[in-house]
Backbone as CSV, one residue per row, in Angstrom:
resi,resn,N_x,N_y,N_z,CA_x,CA_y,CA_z,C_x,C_y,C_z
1,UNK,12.741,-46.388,31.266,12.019,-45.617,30.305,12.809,-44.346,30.004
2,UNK,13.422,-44.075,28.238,14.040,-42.834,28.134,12.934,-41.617,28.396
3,UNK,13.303,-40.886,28.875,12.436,-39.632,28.297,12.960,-38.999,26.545
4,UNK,11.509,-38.495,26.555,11.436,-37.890,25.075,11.988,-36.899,25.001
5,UNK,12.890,-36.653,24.152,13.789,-35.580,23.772,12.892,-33.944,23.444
6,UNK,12.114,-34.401,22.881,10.887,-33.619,22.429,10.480,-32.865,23.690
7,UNK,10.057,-33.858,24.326,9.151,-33.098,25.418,9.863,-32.371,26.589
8,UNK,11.533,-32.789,26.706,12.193,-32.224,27.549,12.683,-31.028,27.112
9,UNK,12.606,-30.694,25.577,12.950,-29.370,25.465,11.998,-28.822,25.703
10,UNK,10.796,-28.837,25.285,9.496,-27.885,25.334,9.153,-27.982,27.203
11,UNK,10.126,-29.160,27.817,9.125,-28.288,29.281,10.958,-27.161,29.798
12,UNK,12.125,-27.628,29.334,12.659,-26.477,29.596,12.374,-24.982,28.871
13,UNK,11.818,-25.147,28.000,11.637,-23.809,27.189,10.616,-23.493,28.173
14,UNK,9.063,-23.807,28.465,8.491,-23.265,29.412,8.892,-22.534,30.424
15,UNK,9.618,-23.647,31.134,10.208,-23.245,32.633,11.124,-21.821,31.995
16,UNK,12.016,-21.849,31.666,13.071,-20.776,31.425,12.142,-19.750,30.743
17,UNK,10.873,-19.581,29.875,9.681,-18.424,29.828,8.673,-17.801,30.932
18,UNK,9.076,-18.886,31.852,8.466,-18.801,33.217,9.382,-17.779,34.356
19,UNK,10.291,-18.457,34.052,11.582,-17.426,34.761,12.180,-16.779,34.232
20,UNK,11.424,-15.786,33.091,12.171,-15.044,32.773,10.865,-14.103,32.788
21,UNK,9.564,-14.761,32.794,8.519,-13.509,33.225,8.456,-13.071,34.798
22,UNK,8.905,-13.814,35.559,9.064,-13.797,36.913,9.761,-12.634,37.181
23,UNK,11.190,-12.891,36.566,11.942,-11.732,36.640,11.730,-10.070,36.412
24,UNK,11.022,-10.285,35.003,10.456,-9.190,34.441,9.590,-8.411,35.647
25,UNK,8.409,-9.047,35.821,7.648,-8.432,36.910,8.130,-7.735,38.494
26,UNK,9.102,-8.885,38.791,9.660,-8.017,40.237,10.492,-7.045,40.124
27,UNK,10.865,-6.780,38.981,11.513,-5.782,38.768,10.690,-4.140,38.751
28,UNK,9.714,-4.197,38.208,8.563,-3.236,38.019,7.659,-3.023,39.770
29,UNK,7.658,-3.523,40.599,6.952,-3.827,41.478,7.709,-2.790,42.837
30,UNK,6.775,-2.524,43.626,7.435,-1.597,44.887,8.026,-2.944,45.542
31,UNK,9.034,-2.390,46.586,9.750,-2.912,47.636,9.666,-2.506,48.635
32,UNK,9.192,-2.758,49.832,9.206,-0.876,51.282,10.155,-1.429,51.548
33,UNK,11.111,-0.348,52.301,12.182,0.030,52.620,13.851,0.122,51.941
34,UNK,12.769,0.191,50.420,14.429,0.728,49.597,14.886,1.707,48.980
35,UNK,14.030,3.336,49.725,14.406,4.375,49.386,15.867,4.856,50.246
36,UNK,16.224,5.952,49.661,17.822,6.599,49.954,17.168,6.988,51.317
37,UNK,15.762,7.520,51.749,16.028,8.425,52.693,15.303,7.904,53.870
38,UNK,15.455,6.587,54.970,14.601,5.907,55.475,14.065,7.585,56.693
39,UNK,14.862,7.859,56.830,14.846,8.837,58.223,14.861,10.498,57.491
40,UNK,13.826,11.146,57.683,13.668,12.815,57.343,13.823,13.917,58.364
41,UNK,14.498,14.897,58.031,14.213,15.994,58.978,13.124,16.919,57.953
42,UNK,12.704,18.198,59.078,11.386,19.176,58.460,12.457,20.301,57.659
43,UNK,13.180,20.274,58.599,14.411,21.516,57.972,15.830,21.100,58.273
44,UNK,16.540,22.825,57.673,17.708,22.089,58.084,17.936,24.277,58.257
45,UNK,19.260,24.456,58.999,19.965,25.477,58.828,21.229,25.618,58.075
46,UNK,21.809,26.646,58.086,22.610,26.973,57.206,23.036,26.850,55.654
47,UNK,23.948,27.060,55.281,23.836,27.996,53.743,23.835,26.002,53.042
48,UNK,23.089,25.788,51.721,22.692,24.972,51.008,23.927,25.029,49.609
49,UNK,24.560,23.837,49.350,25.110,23.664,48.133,24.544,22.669,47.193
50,UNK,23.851,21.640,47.242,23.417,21.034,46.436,22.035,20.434,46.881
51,UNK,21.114,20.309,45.868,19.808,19.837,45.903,19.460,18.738,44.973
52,UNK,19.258,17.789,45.317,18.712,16.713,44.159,17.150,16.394,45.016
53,UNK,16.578,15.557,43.892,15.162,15.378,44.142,14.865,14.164,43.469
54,UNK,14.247,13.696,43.537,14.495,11.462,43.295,12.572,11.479,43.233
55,UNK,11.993,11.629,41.849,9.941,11.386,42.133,9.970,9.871,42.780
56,UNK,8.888,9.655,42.641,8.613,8.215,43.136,8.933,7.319,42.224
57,UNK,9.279,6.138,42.862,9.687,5.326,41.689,9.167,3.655,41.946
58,UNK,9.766,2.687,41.264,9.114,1.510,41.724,10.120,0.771,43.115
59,UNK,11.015,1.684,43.819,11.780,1.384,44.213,11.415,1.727,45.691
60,UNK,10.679,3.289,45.510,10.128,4.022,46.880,8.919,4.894,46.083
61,UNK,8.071,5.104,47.303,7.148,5.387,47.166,6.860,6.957,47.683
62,UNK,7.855,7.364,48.337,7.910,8.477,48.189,8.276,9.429,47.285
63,UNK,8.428,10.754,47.596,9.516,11.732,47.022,10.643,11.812,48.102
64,UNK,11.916,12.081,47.209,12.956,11.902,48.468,13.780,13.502,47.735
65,UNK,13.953,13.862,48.533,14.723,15.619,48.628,15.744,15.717,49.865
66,UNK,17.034,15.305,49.386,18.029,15.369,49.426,19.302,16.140,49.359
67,UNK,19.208,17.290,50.592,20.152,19.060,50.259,21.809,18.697,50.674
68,UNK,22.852,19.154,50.624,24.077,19.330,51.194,24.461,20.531,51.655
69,UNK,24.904,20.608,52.755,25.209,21.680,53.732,26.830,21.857,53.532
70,UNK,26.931,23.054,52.875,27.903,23.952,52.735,28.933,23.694,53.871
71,UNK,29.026,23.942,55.491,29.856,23.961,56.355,30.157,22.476,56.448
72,UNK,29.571,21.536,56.414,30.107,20.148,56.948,30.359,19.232,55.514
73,UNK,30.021,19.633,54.550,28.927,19.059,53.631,28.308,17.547,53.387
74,UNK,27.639,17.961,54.159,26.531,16.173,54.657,25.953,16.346,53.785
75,UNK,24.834,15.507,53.445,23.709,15.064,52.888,22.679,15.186,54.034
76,UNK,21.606,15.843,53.775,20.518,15.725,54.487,19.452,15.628,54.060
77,UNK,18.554,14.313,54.451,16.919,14.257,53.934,15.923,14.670,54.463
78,UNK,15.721,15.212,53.518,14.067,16.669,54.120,12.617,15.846,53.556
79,UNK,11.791,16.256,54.618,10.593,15.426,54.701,9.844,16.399,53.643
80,UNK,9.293,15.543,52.703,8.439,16.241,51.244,6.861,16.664,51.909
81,UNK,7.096,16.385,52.819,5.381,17.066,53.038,5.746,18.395,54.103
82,UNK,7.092,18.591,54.412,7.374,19.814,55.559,7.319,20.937,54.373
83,UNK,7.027,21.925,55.339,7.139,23.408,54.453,8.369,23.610,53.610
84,UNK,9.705,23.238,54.306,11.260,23.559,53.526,10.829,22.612,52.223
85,UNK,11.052,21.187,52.802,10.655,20.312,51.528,9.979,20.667,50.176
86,UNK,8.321,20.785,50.394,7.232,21.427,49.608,7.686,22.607,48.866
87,UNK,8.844,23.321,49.453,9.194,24.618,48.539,10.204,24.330,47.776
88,UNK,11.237,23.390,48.304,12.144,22.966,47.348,11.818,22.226,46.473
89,UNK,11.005,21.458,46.477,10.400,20.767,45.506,9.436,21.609,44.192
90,UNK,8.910,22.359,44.879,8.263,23.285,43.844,9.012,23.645,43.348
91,UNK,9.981,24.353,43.600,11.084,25.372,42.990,12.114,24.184,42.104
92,UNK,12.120,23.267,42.525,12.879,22.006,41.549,12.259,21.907,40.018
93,UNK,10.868,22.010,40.446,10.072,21.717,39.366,10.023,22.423,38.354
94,UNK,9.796,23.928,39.216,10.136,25.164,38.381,11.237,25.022,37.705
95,UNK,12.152,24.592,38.139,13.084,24.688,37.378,13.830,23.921,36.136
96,UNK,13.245,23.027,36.243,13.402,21.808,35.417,12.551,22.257,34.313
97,UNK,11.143,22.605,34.548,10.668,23.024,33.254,11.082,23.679,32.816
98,UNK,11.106,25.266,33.134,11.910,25.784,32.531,13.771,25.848,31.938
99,UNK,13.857,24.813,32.231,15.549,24.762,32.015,16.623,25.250,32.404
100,UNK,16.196,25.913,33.931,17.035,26.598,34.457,17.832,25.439,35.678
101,UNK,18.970,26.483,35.881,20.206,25.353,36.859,19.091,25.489,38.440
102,UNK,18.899,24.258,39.087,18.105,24.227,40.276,19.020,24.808,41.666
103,UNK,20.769,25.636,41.108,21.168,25.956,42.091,20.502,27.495,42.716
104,UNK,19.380,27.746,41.962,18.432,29.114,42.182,17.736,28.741,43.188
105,UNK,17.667,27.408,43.179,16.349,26.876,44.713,17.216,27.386,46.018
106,UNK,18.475,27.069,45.978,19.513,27.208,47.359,19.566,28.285,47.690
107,UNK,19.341,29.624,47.229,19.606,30.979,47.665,17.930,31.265,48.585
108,UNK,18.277,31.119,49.636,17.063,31.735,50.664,16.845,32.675,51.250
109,UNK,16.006,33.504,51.068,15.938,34.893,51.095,15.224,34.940,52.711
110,UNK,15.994,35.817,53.362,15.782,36.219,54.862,15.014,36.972,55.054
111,UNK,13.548,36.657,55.697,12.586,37.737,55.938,12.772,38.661,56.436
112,UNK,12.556,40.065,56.100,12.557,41.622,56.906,11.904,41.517,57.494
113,UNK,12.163,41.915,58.640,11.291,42.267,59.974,11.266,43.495,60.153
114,UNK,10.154,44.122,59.978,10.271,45.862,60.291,10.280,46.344,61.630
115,UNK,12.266,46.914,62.012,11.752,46.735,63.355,11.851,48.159,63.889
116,UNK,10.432,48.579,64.634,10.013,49.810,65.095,10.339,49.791,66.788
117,UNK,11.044,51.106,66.809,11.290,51.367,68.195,9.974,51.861,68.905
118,UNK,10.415,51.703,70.365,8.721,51.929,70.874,9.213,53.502,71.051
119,UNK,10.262,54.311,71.330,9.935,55.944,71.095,9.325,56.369,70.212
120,UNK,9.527,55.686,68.897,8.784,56.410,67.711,7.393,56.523,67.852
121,UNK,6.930,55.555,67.952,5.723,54.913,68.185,5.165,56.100,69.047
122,UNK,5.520,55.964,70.685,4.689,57.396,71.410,5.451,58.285,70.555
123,UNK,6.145,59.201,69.910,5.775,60.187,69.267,4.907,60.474,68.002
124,UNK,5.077,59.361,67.252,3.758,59.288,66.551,2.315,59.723,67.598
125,UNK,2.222,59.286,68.037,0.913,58.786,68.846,0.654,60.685,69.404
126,UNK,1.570,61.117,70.026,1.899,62.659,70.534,1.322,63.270,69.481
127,UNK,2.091,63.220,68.400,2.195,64.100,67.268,0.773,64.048,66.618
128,UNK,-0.301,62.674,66.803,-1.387,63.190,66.527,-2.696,63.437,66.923
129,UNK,-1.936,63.196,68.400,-3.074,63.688,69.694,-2.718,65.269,69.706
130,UNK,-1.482,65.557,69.257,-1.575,67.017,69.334,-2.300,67.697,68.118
131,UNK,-1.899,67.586,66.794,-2.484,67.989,65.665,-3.946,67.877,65.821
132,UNK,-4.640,66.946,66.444,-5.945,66.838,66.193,-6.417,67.742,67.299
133,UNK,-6.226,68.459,68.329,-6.130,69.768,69.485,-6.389,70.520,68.744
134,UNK,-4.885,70.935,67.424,-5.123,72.306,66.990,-5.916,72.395,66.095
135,UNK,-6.576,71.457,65.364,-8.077,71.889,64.457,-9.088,72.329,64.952
């Protein structure tokens, strides 16, 4: 028995509309474990040269924030829910909207510590145990 010419095109046309929606879809679809950054640190030290930032995608499901360290220059992945992360990321954002270069996120400003000697301190303390005598 030949087969029908007819009907063998229309079931390859199926099949090959079949596998080509197949394709379509896994492409759009998550995968776990195919982000850049399987392993995060909370921080990192020393001076910062580059920052990229990767949103979520259909690829990973995270945010991935990604700095380079000036002295060695590695790549290091910072965990998006740690404090360093959360600020670089804000400040990414900031910056993108506004159109500015995100190398403004890398400059980290070193907290002042106001640091008081304890002499001052007892002479303060003198100075107004005495004043309050002479009223």
């Amino acid at each position: 028995m030949a087969p029908n010419l007819q009907a063998v095109c229309q079931l390859s046309f199926l099949s090959l509309c079949c596998l080509l929606l197949a394709v379509r879809e896994t492409e759009s679809t998550y995968f776990p474990g195919r982000c850049l950054c399987p392993e995060t640190q909370t921080g990192v030290r020393g001076q910062l040269i580059d920052l990229k930032v990767y949103p979520k995608s259909a690829t990973c499901s995270n945010i991935t924030v990604i700095v380079t360290l000036r002295r060695n220059n590695l790549n290091v992945c910072l965990n998006p829910e740690a404090a360093m992360g959360k600020q670089l990321i804000r400040c990414w954002n900031r910056a993108q909207k506004l159109g500015r270069d995100v190398k403004v996120c890398l400059r980290r400003r070193r907290r002042a510590v106001p640091r008081q000697r304890p002499q001052q301190k007892a002479r303060r303390h003198n100075r107004r145990a005495s004043s309050s005598k002479s009223q």
